[in-house]
Backbone as ProteinMPNN parsed JSONL, in Angstrom:
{"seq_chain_A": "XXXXXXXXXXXXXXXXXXXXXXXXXXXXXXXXXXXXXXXXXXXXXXXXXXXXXXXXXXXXXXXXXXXXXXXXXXXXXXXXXXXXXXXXXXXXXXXXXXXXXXXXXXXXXXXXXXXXXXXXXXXXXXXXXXXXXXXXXXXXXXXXXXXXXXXXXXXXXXXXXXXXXXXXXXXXXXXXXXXXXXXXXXXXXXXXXXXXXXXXXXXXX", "coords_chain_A": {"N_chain_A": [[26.763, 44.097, -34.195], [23.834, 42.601, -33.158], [21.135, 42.065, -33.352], [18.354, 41.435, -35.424], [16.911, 43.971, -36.922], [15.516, 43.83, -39.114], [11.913, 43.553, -40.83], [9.466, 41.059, -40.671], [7.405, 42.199, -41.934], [8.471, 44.71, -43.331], [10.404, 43.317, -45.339], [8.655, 42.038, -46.819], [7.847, 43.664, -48.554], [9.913, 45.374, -49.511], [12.409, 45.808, -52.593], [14.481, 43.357, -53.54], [17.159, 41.77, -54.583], [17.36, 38.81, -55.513], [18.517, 35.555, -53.134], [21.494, 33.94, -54.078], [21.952, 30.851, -53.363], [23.214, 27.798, -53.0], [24.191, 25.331, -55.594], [22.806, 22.233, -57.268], [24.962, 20.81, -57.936], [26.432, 20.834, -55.647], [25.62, 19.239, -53.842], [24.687, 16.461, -52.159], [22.702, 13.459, -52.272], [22.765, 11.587, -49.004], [22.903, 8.015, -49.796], [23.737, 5.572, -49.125], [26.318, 3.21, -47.477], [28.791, 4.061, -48.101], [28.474, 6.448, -49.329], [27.51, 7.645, -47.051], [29.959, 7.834, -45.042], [31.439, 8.898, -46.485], [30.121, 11.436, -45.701], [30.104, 11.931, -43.472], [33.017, 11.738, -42.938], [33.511, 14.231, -44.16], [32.08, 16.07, -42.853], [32.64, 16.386, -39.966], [34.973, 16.889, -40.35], [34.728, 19.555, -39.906], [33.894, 23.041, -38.152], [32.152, 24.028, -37.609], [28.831, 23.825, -39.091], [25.965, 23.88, -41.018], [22.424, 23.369, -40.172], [19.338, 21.284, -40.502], [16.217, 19.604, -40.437], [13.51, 18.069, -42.285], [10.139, 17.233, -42.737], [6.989, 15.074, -43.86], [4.229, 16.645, -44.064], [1.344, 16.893, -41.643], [-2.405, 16.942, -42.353], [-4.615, 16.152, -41.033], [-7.166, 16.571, -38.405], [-5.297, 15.601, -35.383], [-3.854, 14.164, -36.044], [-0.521, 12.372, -36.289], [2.728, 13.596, -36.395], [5.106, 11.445, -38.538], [7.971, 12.218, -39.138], [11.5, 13.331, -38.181], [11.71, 12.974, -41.802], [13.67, 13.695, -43.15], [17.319, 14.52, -43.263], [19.475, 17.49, -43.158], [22.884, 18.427, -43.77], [24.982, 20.774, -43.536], [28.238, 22.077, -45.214], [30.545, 24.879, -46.031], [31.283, 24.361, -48.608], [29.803, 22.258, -49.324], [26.312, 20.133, -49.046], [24.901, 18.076, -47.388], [22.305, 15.357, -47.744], [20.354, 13.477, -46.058], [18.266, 11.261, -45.988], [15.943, 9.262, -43.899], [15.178, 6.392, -43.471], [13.269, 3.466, -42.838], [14.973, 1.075, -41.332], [17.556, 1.229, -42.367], [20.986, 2.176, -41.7], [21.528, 4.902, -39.285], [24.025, 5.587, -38.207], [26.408, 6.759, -38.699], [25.102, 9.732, -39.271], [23.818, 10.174, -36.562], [26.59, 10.117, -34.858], [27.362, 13.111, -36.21], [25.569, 14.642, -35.302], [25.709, 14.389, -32.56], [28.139, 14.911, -31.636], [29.87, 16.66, -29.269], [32.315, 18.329, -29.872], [30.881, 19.552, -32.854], [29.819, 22.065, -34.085], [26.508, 22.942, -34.505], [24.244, 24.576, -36.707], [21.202, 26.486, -36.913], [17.648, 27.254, -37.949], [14.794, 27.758, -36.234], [14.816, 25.235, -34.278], [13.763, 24.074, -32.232], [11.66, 21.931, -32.682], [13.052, 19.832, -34.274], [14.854, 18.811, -31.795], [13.557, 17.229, -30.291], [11.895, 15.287, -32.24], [13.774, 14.156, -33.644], [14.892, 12.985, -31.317], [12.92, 11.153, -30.157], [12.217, 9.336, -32.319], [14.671, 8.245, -33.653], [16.296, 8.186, -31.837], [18.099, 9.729, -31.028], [20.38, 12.345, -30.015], [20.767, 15.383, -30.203], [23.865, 17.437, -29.897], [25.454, 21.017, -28.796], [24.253, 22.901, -30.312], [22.868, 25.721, -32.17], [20.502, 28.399, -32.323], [19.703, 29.987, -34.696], [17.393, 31.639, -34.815], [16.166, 32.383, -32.423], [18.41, 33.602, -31.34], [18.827, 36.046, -33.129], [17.17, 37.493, -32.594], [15.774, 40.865, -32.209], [14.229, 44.165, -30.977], [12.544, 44.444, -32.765], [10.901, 42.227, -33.363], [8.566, 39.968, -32.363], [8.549, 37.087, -32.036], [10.293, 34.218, -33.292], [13.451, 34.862, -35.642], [13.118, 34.068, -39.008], [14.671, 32.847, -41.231], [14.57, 33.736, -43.932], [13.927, 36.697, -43.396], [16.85, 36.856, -41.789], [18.174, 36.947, -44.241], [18.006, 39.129, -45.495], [18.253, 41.096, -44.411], [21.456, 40.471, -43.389], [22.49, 40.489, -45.869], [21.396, 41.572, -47.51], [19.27, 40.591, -49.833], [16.833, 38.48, -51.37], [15.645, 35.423, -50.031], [14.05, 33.45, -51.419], [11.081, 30.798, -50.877], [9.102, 28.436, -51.463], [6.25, 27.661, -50.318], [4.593, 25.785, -51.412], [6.47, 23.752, -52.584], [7.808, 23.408, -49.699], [5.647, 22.353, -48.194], [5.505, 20.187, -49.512], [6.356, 16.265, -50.05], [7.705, 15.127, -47.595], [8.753, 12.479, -47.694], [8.553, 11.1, -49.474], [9.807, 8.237, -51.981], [11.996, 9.405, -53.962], [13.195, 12.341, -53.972], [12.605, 15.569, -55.518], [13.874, 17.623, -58.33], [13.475, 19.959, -57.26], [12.504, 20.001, -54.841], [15.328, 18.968, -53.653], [17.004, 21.365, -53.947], [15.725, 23.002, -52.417], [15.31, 21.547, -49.958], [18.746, 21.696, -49.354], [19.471, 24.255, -49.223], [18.249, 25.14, -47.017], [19.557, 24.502, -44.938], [22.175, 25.634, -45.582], [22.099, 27.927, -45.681], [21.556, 28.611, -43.416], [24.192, 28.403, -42.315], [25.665, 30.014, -43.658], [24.802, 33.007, -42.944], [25.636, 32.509, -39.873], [28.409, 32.677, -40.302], [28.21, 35.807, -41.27], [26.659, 36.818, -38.835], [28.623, 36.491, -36.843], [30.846, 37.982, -38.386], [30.048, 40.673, -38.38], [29.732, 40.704, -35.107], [32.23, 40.808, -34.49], [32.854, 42.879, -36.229], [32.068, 44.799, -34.47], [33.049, 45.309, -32.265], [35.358, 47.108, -30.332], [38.086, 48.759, -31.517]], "CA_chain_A": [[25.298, 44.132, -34.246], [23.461, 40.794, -33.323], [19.735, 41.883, -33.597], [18.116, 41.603, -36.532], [15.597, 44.862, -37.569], [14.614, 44.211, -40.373], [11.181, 42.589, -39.98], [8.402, 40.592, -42.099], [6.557, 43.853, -43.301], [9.3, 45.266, -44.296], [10.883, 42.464, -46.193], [7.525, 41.851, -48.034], [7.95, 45.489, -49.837], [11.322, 45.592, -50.065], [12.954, 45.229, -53.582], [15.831, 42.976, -53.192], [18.229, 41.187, -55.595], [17.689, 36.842, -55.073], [19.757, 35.072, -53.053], [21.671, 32.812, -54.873], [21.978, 29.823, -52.861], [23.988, 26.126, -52.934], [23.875, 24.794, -56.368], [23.099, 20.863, -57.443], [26.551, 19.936, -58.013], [27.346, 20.859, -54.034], [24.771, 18.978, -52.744], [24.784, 14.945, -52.414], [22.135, 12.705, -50.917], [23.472, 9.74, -48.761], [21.912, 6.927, -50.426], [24.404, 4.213, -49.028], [26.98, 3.238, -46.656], [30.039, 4.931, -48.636], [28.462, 8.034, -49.047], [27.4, 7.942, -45.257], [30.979, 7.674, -44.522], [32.502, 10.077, -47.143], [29.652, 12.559, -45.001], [30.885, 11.836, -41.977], [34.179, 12.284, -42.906], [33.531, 16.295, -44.64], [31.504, 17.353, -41.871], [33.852, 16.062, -38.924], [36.226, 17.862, -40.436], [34.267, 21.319, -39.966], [34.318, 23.336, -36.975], [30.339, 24.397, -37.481], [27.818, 23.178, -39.987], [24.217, 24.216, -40.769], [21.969, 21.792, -39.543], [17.505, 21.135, -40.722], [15.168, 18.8, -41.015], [12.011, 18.367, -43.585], [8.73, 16.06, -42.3], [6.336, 15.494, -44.296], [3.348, 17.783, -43.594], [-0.034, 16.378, -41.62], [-3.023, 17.531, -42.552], [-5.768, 16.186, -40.307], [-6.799, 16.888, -37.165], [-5.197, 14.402, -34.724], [-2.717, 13.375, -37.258], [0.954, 12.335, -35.922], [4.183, 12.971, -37.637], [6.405, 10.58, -38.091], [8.989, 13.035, -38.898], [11.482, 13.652, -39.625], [11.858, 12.499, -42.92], [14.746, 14.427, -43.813], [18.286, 15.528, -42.637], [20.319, 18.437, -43.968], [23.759, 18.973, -42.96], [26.034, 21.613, -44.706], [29.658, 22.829, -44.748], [31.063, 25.873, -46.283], [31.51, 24.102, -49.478], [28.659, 21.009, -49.59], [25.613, 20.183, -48.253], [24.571, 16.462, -47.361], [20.803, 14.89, -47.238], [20.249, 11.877, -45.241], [17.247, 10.49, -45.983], [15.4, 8.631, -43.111], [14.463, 5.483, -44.366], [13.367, 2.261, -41.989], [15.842, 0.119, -41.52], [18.874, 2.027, -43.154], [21.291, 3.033, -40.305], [21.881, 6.154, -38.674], [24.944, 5.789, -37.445], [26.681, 8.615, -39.376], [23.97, 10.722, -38.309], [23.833, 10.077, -34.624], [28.144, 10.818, -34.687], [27.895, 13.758, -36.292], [24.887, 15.401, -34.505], [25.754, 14.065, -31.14], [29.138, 15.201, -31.417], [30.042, 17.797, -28.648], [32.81, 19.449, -30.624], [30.944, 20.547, -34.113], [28.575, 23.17, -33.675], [25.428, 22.737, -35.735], [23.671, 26.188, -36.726], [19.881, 26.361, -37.789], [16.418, 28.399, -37.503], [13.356, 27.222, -35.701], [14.985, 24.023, -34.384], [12.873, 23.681, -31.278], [10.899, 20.597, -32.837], [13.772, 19.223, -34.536], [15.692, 17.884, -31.494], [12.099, 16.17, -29.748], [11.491, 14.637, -33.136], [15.541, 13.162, -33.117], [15.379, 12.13, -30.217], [11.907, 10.489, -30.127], [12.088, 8.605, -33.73], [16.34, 8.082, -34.026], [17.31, 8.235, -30.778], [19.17, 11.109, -31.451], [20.455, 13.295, -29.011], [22.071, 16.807, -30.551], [24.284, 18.438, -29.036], [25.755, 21.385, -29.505], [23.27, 23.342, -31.297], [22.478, 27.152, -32.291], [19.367, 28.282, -33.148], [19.821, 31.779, -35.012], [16.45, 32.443, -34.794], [16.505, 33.221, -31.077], [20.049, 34.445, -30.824], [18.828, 36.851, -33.525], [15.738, 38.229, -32.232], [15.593, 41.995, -31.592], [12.592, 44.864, -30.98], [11.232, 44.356, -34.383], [10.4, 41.087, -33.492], [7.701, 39.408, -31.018], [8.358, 35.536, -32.015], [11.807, 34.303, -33.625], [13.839, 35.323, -36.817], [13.222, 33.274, -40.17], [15.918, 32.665, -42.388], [14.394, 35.536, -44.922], [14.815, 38.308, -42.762], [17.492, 37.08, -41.719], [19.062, 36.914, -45.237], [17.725, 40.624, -46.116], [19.069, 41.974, -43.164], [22.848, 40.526, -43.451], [22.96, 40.05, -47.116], [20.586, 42.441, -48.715], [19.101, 39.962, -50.626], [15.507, 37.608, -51.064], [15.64, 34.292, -50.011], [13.297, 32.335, -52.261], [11.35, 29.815, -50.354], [7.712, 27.912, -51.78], [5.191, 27.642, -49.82], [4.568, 24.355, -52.339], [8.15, 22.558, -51.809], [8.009, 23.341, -48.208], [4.866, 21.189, -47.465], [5.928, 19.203, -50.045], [6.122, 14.806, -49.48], [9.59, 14.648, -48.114], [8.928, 10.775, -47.342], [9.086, 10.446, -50.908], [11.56, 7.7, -52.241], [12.971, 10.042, -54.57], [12.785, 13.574, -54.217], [12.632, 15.963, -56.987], [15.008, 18.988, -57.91], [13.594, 21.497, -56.313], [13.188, 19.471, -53.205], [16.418, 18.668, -52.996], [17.564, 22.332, -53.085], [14.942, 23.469, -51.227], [16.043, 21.545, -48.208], [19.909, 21.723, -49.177], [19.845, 25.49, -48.97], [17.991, 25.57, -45.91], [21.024, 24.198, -44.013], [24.031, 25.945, -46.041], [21.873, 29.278, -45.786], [21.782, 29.208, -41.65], [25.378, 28.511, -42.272], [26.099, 31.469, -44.449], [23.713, 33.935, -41.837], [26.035, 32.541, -38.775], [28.941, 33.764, -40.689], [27.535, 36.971, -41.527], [26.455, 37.219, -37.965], [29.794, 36.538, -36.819], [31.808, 39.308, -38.569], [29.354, 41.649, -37.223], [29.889, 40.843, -34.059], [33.657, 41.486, -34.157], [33.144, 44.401, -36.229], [31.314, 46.211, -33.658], [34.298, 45.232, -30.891], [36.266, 48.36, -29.835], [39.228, 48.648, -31.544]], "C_chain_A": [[24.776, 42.708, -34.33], [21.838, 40.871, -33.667], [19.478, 42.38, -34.417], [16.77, 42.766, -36.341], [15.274, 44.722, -38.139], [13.021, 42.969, -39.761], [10.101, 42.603, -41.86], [7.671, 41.383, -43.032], [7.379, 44.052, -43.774], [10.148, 44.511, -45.893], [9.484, 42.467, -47.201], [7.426, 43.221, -48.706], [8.958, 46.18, -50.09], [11.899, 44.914, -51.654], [13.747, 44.355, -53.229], [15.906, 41.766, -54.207], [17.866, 39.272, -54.804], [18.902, 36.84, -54.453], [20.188, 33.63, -53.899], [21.802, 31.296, -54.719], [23.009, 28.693, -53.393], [23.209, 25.942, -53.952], [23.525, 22.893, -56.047], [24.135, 20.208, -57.459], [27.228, 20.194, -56.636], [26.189, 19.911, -53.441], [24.438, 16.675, -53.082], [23.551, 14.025, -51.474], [22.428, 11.065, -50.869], [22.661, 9.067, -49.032], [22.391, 5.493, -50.175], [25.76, 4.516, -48.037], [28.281, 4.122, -47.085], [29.612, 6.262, -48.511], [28.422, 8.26, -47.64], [29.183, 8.084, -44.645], [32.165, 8.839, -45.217], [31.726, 11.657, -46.707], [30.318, 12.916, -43.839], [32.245, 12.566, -41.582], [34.756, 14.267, -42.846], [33.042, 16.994, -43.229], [32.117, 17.433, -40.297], [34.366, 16.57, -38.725], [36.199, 19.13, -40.251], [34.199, 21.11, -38.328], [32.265, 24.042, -36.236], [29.89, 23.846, -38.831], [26.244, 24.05, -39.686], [23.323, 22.639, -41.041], [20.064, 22.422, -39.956], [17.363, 19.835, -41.025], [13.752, 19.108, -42.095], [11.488, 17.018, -42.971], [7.895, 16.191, -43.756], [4.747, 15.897, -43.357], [2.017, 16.672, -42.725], [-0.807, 17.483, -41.795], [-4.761, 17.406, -41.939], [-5.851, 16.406, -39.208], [-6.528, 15.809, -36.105], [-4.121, 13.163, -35.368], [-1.467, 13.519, -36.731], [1.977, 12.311, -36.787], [4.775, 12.101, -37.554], [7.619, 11.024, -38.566], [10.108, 12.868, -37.945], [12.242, 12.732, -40.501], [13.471, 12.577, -43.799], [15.63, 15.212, -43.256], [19.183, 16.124, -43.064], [21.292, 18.758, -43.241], [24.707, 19.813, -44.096], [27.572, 22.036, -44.139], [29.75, 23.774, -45.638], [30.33, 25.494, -48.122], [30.019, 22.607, -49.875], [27.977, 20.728, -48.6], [24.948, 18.486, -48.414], [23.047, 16.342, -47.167], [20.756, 13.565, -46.871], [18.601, 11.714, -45.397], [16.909, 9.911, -44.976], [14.493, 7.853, -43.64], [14.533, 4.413, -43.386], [14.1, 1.19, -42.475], [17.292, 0.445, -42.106], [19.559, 2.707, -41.957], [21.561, 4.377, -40.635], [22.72, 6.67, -37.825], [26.042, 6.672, -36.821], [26.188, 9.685, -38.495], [23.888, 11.057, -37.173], [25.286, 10.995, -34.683], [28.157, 12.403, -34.823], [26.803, 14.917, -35.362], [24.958, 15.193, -32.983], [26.646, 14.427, -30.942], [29.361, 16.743, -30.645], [30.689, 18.862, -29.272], [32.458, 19.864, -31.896], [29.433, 21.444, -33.685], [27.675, 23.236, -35.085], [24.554, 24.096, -35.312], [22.047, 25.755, -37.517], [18.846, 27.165, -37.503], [15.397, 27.716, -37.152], [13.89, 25.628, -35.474], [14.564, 23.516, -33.212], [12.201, 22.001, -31.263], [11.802, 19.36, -33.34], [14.202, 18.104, -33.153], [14.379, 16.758, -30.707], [12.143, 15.238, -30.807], [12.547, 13.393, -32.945], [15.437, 12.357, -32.417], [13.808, 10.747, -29.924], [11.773, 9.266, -31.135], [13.267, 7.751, -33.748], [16.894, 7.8, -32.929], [18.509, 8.554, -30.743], [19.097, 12.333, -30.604], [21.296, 15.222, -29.227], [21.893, 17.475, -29.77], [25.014, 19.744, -29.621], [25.363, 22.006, -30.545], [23.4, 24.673, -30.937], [21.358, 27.259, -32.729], [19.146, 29.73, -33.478], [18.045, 32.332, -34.845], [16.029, 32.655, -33.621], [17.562, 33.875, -30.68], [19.961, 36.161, -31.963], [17.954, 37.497, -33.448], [16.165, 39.591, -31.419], [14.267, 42.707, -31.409], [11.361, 44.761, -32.015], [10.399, 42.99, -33.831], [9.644, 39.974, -32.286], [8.214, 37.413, -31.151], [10.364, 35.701, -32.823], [12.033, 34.377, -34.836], [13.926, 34.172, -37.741], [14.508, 33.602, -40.988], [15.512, 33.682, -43.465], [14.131, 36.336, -44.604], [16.03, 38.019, -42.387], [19.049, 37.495, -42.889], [19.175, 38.384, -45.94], [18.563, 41.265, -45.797], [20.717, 42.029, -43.405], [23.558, 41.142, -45.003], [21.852, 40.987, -48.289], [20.056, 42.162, -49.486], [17.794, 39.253, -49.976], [15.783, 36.43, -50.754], [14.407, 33.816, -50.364], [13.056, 31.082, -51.645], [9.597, 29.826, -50.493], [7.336, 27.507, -50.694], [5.07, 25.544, -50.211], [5.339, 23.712, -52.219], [8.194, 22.652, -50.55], [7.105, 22.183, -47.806], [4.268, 20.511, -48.818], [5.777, 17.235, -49.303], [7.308, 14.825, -48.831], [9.705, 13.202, -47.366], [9.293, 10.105, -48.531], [9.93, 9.531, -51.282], [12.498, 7.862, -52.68], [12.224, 11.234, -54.55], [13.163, 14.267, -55.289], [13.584, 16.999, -57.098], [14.761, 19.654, -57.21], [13.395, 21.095, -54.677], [14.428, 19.297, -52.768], [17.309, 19.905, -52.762], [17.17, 23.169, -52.54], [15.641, 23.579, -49.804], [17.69, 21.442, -48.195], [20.146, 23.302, -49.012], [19.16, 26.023, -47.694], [19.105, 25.52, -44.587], [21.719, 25.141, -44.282], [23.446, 27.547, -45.752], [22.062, 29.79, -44.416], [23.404, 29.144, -41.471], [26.44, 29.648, -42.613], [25.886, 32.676, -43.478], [24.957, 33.811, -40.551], [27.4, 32.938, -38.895], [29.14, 35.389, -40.187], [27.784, 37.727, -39.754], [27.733, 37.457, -36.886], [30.749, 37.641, -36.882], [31.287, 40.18, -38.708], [29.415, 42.057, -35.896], [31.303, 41.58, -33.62], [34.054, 42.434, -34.525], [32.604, 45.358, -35.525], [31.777, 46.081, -31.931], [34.859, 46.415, -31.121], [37.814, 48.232, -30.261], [40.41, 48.864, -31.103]], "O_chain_A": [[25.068, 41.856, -35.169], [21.28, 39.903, -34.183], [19.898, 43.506, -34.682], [15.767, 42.452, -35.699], [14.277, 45.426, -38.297], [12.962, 42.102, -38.889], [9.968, 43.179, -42.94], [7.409, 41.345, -44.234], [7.405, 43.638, -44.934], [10.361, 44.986, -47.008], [9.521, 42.972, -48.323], [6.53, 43.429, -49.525], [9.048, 47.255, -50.682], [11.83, 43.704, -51.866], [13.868, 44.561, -52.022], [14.992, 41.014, -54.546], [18.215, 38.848, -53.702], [19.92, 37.487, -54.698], [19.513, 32.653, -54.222], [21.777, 30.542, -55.692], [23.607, 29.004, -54.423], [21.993, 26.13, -53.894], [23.842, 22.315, -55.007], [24.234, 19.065, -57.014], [28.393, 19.852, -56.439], [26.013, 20.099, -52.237], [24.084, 16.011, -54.057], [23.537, 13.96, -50.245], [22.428, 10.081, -51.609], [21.528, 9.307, -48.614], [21.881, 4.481, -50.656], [26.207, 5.642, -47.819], [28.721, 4.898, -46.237], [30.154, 7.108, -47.801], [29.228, 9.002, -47.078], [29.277, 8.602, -43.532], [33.186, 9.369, -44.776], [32.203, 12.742, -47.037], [30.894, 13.924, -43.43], [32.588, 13.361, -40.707], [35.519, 15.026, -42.247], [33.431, 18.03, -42.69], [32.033, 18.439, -39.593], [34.67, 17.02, -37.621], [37.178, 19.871, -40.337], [34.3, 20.148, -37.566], [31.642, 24.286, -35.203], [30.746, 23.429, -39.612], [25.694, 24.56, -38.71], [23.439, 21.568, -41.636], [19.634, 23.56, -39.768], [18.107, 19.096, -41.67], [13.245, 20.163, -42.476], [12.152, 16.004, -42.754], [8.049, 17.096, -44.576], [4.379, 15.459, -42.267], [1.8, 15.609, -43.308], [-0.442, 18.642, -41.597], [-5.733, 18.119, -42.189], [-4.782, 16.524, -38.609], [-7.473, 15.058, -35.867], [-3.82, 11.979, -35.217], [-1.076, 14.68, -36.606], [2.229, 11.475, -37.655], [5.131, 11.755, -36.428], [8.518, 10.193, -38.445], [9.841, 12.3, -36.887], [13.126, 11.946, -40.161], [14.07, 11.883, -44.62], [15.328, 16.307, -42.781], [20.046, 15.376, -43.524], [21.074, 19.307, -42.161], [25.009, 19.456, -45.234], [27.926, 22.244, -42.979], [28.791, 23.634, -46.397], [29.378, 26.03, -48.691], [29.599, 22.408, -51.015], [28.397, 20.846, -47.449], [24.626, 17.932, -49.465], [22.501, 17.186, -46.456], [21.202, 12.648, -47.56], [17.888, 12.305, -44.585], [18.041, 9.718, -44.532], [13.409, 8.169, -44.131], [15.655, 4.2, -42.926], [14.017, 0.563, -43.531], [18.073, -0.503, -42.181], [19.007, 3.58, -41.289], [21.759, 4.911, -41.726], [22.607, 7.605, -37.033], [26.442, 7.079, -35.731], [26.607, 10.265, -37.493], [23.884, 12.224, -36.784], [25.285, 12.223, -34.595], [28.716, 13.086, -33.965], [27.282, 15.918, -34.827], [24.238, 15.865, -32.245], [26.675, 14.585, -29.721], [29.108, 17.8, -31.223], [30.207, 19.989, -29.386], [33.325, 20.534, -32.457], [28.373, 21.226, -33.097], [27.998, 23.476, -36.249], [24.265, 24.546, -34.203], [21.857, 24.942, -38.421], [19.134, 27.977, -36.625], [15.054, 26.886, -37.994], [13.525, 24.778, -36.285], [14.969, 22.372, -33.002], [12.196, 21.171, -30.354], [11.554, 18.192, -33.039], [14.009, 16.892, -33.247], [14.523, 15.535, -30.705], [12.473, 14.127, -30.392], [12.42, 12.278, -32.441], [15.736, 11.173, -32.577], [13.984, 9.598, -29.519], [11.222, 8.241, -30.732], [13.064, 6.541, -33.851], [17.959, 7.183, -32.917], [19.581, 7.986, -30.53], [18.155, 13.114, -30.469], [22.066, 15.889, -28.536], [20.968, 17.986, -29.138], [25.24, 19.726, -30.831], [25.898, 21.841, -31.641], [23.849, 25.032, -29.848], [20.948, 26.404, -33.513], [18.558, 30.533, -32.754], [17.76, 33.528, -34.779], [15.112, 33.465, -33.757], [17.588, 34.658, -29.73], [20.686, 37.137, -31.768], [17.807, 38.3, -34.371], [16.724, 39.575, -30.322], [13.228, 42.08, -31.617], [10.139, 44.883, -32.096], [9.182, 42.935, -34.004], [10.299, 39.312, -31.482], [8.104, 36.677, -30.17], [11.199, 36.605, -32.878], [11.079, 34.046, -35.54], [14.704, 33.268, -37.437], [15.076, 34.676, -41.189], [16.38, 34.492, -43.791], [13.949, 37.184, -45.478], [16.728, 39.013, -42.585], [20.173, 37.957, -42.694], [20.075, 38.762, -46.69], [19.428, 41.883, -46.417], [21.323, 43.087, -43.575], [24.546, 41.836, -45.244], [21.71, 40.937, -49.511], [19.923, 43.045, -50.334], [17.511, 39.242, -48.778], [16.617, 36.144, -51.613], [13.591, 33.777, -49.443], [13.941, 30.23, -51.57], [8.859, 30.673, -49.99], [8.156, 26.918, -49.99], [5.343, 24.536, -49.56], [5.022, 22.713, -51.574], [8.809, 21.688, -50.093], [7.546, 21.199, -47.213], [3.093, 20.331, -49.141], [5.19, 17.006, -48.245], [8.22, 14.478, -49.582], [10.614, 12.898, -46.593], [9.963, 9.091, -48.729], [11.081, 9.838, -50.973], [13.569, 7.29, -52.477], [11.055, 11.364, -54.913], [13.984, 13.772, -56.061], [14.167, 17.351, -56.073], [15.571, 20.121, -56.409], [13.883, 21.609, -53.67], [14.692, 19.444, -51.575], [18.151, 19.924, -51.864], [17.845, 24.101, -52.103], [16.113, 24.423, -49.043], [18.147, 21.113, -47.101], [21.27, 23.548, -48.575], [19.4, 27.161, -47.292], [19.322, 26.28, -43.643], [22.092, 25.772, -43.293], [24.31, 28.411, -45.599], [22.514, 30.895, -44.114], [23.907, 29.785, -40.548], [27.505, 30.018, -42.121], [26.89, 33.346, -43.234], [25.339, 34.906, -40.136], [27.883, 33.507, -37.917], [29.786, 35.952, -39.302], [28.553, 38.623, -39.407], [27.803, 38.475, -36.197], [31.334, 38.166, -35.934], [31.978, 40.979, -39.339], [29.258, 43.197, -35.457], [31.504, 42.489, -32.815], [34.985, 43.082, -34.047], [32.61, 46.554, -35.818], [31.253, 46.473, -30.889], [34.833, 46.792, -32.292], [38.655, 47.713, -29.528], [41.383, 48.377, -31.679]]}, "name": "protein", "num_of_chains": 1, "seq": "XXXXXXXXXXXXXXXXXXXXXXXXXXXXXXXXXXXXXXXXXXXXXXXXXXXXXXXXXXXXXXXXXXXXXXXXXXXXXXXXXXXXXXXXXXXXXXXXXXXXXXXXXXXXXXXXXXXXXXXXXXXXXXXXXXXXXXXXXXXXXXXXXXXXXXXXXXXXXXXXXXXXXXXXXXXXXXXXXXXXXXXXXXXXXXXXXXXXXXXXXXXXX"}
């Protein structure tokens, strides 16, 4: 089963149990060339990753992002934040999102790779974007990460309104920013899973 039914009405009046998400102690933000390199190294080593960005928000009319601000990469086990800061390379960054062989998983990443490539000169390759690969009848536009978490996982995904259009230019972000946007990655990672051993359980044995 690849298309998701469940849909936004329904989720909004559905009970369901939190999801629990990627703690603080999995989640590291590169703040310097070592860490950039001990990222590099973890996520290299994976065969997929969940992949987001965070801008911060405009709010006038005629107002340009300079987005994005913020890059989330996750593995199984830890989830990295790269900061986008002028003048701080992006060398890391570029490798591991340009890299043909790791497959980066995410939801609504349409604006993401324009932004990349416009700002970073960043070209990803190698991308999924579950929220078109998971679009069924329920659904006229594409699947958010909290249906899609209902649907697989029976569970709420918890996600502010308020931390979302949040600063994330900030020079230091705060807790709940940081696992805001570290569970937005590790969660499309979890979902492509999910979606995964669905697929093969509904092969013909």
């Amino acid at each position: 089963m690849s298309d998701v039914a469940f849909s936004r009405a329904s989720l909004s009046e559905a009970e369901l149990p939190p999801y629990p998400g990627i703690g603080l102690e999995a989640i590291t933000l590169v703040a310097d060339a070592s860490v950039a390199q001990a990222a590099l190294a973890d996520l290299l080593a994976a065969k997929v990753i969940g992949f987001d960005t965070e801008s911060k928000p405009t709010f006038l009319k005629g107002e340009v992002s300079t987005g994005p601000h913020l890059v989330q990469l996750a593995t199984d086990r830890h989830t990295w934040l790269f900061p986008i800061v002028r003048g701080r390379s992006v060398a890391e960054l570029k490798a591991v999102l340009e890299s043909p062989d790791l497959l980066k998983v995410g939801f609504g990443l349409g604006n993401d790779h324009s932004a990349l490539k416009s700002r970073l000169d960043i070209e990803v390759r190698n991308v999924l974007d579950l929220g078109e690969i998971l679009r069924g009848p329920a659904h006229r536009g594409t699947v958010g990460a909290k249906v899609a978490v209902a649907h697989f996982f029976g569970q709420k995904l918890q996600k502010s309104k308020k931390i979302g259009t949040s600063n994330w230019s900030a020079a230091r972000l705060n807790e709940r920013q940081v696992l805001y946007a570290a569970n937005d990655a590790h969660v499309a990672l979890q979902v492509y899973y999910a979606w995964q051993a669905s697929r093969r359980a509904a092969l013909p044995a």
